[in-house]
C-alpha positions in Angstrom: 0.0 0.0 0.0 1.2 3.7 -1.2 2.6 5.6 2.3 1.7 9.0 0.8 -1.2 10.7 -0.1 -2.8 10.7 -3.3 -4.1 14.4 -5.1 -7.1 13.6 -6.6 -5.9 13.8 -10.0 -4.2 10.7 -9.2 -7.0 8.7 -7.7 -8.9 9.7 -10.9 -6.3 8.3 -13.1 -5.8 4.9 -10.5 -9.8 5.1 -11.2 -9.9 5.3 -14.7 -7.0 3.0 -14.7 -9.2 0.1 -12.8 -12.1 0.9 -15.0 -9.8 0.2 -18.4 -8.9 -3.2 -16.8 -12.0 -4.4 -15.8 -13.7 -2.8 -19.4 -10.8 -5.3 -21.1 -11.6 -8.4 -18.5 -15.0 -7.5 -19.6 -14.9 -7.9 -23.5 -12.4 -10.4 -23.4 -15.2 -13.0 -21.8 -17.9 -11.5 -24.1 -15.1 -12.4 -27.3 -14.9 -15.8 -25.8 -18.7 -16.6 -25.3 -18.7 -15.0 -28.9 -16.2 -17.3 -30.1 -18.2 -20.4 -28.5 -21.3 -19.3 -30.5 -19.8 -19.2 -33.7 -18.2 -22.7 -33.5 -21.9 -23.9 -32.6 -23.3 -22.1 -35.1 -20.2 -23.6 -38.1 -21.3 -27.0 -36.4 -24.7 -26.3 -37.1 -24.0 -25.2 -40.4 -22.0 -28.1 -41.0 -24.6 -30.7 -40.2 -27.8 -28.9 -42.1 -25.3 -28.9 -45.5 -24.8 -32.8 -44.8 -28.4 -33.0 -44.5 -29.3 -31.0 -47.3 -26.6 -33.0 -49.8 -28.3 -35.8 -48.4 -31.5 -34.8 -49.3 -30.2 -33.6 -52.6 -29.0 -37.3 -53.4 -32.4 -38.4 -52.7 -34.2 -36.1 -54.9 -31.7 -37.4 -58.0 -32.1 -41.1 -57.4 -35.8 -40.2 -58.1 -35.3 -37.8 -60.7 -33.3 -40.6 -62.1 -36.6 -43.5 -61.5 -38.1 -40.9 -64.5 -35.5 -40.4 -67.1 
């Protein structure tokens, strides 16, 4: 702990200080929960294109039943 008094300039800038760190804690978890949604949502992505080619394959085996 500091043995000497603070002017208040300085306790503005220790504030503003504390505020920066916490602001940089506080968007580094929100770019982490971000990053954890968009690997669900490429997951997702990724499953409803094998389901789709899927479905695709289907639709030319019976287009193929007509020609």
């Amino acid at each position: 702990m500091l043995s000497f008094p603070l002017t208040y300039d300085e306790l503005v800038l220790i504030l503003r200080f504390k505020q920066a760190v916490l602001h940089v804690v506080d968007r580094s978890e929100r770019a982490k929960l971000s990053c954890e949604h968009a690997r669900k949502h490429a997951r997702d992505a990724e499953l409803h294109l094998a389901r789709v080619q899927l479905e695709v394959g289907r639709i030319q085996k019976l287009c193929e039943r007509f020609i």
